[in-house]
N, C-alpha and C positions, 0 to 999 in steps of 0.2 A: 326860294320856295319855303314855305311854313312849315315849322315841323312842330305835329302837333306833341303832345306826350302819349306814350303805350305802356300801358302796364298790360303781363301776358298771366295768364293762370291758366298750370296744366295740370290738366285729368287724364293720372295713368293709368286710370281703368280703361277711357276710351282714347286715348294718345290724342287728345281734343287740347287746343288752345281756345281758351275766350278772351277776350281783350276788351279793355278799357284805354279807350283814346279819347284826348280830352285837351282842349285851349287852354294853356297856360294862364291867358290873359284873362279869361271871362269863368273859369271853372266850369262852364258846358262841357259837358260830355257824352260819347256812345257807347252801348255796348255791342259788341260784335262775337256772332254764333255761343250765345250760352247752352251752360251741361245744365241740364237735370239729372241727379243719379239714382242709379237703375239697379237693381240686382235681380237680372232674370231668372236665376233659379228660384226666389221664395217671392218673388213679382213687387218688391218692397222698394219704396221712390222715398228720398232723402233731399234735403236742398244742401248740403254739404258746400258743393261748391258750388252755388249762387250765395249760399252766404259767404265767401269769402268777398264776392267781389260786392257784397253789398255793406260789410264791413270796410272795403278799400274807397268806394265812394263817399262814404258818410267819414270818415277821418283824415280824408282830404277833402271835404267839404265840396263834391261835387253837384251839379246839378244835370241831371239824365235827361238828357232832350231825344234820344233815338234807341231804340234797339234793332239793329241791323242783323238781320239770317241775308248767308251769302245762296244758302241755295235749301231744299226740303233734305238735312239729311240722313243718312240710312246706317249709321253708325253712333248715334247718341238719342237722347231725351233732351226736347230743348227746352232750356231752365227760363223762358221767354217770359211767361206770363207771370211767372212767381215773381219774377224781378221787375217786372212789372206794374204789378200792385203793389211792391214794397218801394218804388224808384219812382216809377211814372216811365214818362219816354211814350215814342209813338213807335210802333212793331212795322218793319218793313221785310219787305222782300220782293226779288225781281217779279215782275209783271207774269211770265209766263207758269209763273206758280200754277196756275189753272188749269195747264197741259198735263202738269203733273197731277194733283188732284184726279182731273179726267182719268187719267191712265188705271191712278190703283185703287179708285174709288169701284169698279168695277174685279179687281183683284181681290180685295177687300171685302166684296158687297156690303157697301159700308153707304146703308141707304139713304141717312140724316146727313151723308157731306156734301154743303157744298162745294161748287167748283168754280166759283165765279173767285175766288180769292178774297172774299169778302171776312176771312176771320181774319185778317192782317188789315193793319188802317193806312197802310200807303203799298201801292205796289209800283216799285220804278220801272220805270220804259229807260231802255239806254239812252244813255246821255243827259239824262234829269240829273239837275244840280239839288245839294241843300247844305244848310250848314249848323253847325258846331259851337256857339258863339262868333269866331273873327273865322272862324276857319273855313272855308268852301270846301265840299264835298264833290264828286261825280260818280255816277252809274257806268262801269262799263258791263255791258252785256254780254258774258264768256258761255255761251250753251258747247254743250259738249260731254262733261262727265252728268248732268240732267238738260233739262232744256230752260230752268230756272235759273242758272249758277250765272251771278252778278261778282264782279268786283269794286269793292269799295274805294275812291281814291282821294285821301283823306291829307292835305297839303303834299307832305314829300314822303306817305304813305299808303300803300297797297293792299288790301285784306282779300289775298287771292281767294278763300273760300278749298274747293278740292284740286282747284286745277290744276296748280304745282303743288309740288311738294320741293322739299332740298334739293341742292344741286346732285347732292349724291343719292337721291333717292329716285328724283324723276318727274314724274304726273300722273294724273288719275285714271282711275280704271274709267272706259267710256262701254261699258255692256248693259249698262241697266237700262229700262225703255226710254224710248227718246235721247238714248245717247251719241255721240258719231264720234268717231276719232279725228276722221276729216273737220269739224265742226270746232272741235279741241285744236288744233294745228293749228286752225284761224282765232279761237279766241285768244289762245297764246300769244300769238304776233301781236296781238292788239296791248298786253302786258308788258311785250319785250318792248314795245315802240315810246313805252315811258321813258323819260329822261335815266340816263345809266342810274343814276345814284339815287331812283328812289327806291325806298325801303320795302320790300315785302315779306309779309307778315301770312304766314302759313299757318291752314284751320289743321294740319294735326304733323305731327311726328313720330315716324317707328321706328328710328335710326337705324342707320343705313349700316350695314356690316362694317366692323372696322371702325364704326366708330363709336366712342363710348358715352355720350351724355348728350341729350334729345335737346335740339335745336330749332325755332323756328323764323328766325330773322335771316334774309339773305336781302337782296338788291340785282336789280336789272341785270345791270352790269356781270354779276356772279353768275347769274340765270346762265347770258346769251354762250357766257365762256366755257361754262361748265355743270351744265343742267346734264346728265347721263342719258334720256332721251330723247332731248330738244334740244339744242343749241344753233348757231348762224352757221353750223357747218350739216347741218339736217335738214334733207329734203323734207316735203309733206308727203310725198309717196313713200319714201323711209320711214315715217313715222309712223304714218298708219298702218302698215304692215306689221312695222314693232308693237306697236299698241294692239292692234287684234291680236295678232297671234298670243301676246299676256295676257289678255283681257279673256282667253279659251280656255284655259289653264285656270282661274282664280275661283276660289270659292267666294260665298255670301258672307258679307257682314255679320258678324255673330247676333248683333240688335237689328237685324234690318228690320223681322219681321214687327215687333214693338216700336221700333223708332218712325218708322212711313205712317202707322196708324196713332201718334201722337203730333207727328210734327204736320202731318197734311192739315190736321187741327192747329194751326200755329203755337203746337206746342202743347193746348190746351186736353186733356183726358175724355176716354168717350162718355158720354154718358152714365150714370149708372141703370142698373137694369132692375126689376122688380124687389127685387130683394136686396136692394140700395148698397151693391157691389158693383165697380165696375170691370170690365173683363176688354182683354185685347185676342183675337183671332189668330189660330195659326192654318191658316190652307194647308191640306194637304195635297198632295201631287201622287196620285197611281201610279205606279209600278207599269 
């Protein structure tokens, strides 16, 4: 099996990995789930870490054919577009994007979005191939923690997106609309059924108690033996029960409210408004 090369860059503000994978052979390469950095108290956006990985591109002389979002997410600013215009690359993300859209476009009332998925220039349907230079790509379609969330499968690599996390950390919350924990059960199976030894590459890390220094690489293999709420000794009626009953208990993402109304734009900022400011919404919710 090909293995492509990963370089990983972490943002410990949002315990976010982005990754750069790339053909040895041909110097093409993706980027997968970029930060934009955020500081939501004084509302202030930095490309901090888009430029890291846009100084690692250009000093290894790569050439940016893709930037891949594994799913719309609710925990960062995607540094998508910035890197974009400075790299190039075509902006993807899974097909069902739309549902999502749909969903908090009305949460939102956020009357200028579309929802057909048209700010992103490819949206995959599972099981679309593409490549990397020499390297072949696939789509797997893992709905569950959104109805969007794709896995990227990149030679003898995985870019699970939120689905997993560490073996000692577990998987994703599945409570936000159009979640299902049943949904997640199934898309998992569909990650565990890769070959043991390929590599997957996890979109964040909050390390797990006990252990000391934030990790994002494990492999199938690790997963099926030792994931702490899925493994081949876990039913799917175990699991969904463990997963809701967590999933009752958890508060909100501290960026949700910022991150859904930038990233449903793939990434891109709203508009600005008459007085050439732009502004993001927070709903409030009555008593």
């Amino acid at each position: 099996m090909t293995q492509p090369d990963v370089q990983a860059f972490h943002d410990a503000a949002t315990f976010t990995v982005t990754y750069v994978v790339s053909d040895p052979a041909t110097r093409r390469a993706a980027i997968v789930d970029p930060v934009r950095d955020f500081d939501a108290a004084s509302g202030r956006l930095s490309t901090h870490s888009a430029d890291a990985v846009i100084d690692y591109v250009n000093e290894n002389e790569l050439h940016v054919d893709w930037i891949l979002e594994t799913h719309v997410h609710a925990d960062h600013l995607s540094g998508a577009p910035y890197l974009q215009e400075k790299l190039g690359g075509t902006l993807a993300i899974g097909a069902q994007v739309s549902v999502v859209q749909d969903t908090f476009r009305d949460v939102f009332n956020i009357d200028d979005l579309s929802t057909d998925g048209s700010q992103f220039d490819r949206l995959f349907a599972d099981g679309e191939t593409f490549s990397i230079g020499n390297l072949e790509g696939h789509v797997i379609a893992t709905p569950g923690h959104t109805p969007a969330c794709v896995v990227y499968v990149i030679g003898d690599a995985a870019f699970v997106g939120d689905t997993l996390f560490m073996p000692d950390f577990g998987t994703a919350r599945t409570d936000f609309p159009g979640g299902s924990a049943a949904q997640l059960y199934d898309s998992i199976q569909r990650i565990l059924a890769l070959p043991d030894e390929t590599r997957l590459f996890m979109c964040h890390d909050y390390k797990a108690p006990g252990r000391d220094a934030f990790a994002w690489e494990t492999s199938v293999a690790a997963q099926r033996a030792h994931n702490i709420h899925i493994n081949d000794r876990v039913s799917k009626g175990a699991f969904v029960e463990m997963r809701e009953t967590r999933d009752s208990d958890l508060g909100m993402p501290k960026l949700i409210l910022p991150s859904l109304q930038v990233n449903l734009r793939a990434g891109h900022l709203p508009p600005p408004e008459d007085n050439g400011t732009r502004y993001l919404k927070i709903p409030l919710t009555p008593d």
